[in-house]
C-alpha positions in Angstrom: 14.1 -4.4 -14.5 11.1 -2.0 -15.9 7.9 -2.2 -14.3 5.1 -2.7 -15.9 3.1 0.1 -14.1 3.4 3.1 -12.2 2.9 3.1 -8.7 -0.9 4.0 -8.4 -1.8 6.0 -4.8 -5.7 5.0 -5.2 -5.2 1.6 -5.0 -6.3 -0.5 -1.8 -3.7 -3.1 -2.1 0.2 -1.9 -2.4 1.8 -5.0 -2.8 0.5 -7.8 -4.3 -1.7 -10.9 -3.1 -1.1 -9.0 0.5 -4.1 -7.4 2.1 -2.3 -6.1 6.0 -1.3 -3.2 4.1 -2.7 -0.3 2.6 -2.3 2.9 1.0 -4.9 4.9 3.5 -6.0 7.9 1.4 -8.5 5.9 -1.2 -10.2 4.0 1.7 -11.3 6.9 3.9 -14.9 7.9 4.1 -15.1 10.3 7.0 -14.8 13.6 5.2 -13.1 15.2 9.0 -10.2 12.9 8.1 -7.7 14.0 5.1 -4.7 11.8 3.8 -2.0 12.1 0.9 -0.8 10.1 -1.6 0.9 6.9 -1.0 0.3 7.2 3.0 0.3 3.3 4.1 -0.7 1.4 7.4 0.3 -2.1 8.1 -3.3 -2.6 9.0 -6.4 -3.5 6.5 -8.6 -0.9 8.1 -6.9 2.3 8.6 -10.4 4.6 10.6 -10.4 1.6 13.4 -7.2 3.5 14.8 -9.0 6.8 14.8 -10.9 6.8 18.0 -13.4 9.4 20.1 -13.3 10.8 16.8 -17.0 12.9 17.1 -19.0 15.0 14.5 -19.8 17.3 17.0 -16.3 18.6 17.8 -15.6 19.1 14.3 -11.5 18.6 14.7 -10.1 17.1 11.7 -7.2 14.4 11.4 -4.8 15.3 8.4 -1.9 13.2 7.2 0.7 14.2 4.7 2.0 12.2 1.9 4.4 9.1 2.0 3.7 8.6 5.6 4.6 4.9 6.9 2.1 3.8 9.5 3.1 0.8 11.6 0.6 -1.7 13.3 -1.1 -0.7 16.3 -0.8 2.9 15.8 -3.8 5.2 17.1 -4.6 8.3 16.9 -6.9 9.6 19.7 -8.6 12.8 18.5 -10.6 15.8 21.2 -13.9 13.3 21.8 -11.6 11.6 24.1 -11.0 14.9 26.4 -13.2 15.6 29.3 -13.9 19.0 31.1 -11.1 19.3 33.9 -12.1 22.5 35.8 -15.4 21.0 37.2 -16.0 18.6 40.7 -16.4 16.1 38.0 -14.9 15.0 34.8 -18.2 12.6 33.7 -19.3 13.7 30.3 -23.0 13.6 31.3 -24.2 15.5 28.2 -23.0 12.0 25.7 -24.8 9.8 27.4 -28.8 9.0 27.4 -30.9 10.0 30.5 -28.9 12.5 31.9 -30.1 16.0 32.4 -27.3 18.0 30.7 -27.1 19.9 27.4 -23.2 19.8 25.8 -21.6 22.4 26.8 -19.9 25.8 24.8 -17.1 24.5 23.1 -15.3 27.1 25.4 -15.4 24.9 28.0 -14.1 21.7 26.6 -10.6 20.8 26.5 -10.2 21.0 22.7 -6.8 20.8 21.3 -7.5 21.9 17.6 -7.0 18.9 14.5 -4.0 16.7 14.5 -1.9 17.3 11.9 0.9 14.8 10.3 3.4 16.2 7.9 4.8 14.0 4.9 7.3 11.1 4.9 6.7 10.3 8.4 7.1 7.2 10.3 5.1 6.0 12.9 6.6 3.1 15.0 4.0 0.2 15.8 1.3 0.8 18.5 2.4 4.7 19.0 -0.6 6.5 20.4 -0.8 10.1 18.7 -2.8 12.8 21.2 -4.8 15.1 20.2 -4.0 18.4 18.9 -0.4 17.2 18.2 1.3 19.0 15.1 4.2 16.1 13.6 6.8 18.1 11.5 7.9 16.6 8.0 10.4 13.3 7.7 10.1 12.8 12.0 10.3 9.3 13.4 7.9 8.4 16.2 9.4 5.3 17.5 7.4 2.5 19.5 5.0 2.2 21.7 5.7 6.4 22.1 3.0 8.4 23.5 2.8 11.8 21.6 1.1 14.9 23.7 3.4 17.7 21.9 4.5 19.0 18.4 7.0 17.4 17.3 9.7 19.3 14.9 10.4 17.8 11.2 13.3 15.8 11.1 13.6 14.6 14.7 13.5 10.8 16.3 11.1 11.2 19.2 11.0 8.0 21.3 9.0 6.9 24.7 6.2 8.2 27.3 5.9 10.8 27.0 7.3 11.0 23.6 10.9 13.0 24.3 13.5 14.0 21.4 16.4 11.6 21.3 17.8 13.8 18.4 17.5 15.3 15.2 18.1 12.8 11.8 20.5 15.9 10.0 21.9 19.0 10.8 20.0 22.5 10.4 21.2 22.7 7.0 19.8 19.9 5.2 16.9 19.7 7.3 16.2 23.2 5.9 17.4 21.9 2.1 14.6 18.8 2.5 11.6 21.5 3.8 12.5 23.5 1.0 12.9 20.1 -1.6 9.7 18.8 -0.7 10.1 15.4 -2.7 6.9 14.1 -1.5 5.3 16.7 -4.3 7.2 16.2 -7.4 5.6 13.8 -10.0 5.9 9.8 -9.8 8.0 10.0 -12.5 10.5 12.6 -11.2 10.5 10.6 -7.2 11.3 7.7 -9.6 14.8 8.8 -10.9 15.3 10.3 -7.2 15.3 7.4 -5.8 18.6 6.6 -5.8 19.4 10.0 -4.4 16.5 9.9 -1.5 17.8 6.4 -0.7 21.5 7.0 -0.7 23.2 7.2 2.7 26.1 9.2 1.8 24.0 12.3 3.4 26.7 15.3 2.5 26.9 13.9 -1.2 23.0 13.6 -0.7 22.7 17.5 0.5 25.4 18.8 -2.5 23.3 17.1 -5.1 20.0 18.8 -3.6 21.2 22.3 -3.3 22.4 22.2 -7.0 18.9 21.0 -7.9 17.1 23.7 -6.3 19.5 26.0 -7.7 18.8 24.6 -11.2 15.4 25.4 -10.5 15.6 28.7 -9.9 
């Protein structure tokens, strides 16, 4: 059956008459937090699971295309660090009355942005650290607590988050880095779809290498 309409990444509302889902990128307003096309959480408010997210550390959260976002999910970013090498961890300098300027960005714990590849799925109420680097196509599964990188094309599961192994072998995960999907046109991921959904994965791999080598 034809649809009527392409599949639109600016809209609010991906499925009709429902409203606990939605693509994240067109409702963002903080400008420290970037998201690509057709990224959805099963959530209506995607920034209430971005937390000690502060203008003054200037770290950024930035999510790939594609990327399927379970309930629950949060991603704690570097406002929620506190200075280790001290007598005290107590972040004096955030709150009102105390006698401390904030200190050199030197001497905070800051990890650097979080960054999300594309096409990857988050398993409900996964807690993503900061700093952490997720690889394209991995699988976080649930309730996993992620405090390292994470390699594309790997299931990660638990606390902390540990591999539990990769999805394919070197070969096509190589083939699927260099495919990229997630950045051809809506009209070419369209006629893929067959293809990106098929489970036959060596078919799958023999029909992408002659692609790419079409293209060359």
């Amino acid at each position: 059956m034809e649809k009527k309409q392409k599949p639109d990444p600016n809209v609010f509302y991906p499925i009709l008459g429902y409203k606990q889902e939605i693509y994240v990128k067109p409702t963002i307003k903080n400008p420290n937090i970037i998201v690509g096309d057709f990224t959805y959480i099963a959530d209506s408010d995607f920034e209430s699971h971005v937390s000690h997210h502060y203008d003054w550390n200037g770290d950024k959260l930035v999510i790939g295309k594609f990327c399927q976002i379970a309930a629950g999910v949060e991603f704690v970013m570097n406002g929620a660090n506190h200075q280790m090498d001290a007598i005290t961890t107590f972040p004096f300098y955030t709150l009102e009355g105390w006698d401390m300027e904030p200190p050199e960005k030197a001497y905070l714990p800051l990890k650097g942005d979080t960054v999300i590849g594309n096409d990857v799925w988050i398993g409900q109420n996964a807690v993503i650290l900061p700093g952490v680097h997720i690889g394209d196509g991995a699988i976080i599964g649930a309730n996993s607590v992620v405090g390292s990188d994470i390699n594309p094309y790997t299931i990660v599961v638990g606390n902390p988050a540990r591999l539990l192994r990769k999805r394919f072998d070197d070969e096509m995960i190589a083939l699927l880095q260099q495919f990229q999907w997630w950045n051809k046109s809506i009209d070419e991921i369209n006629e893929m779809i067959p293809l990106l959904t098929y489970s036959n994965i060596e078919k799958v791999k023999s029909e992408i290498k002659d692609i790419i080598e079409s293209t060359r």
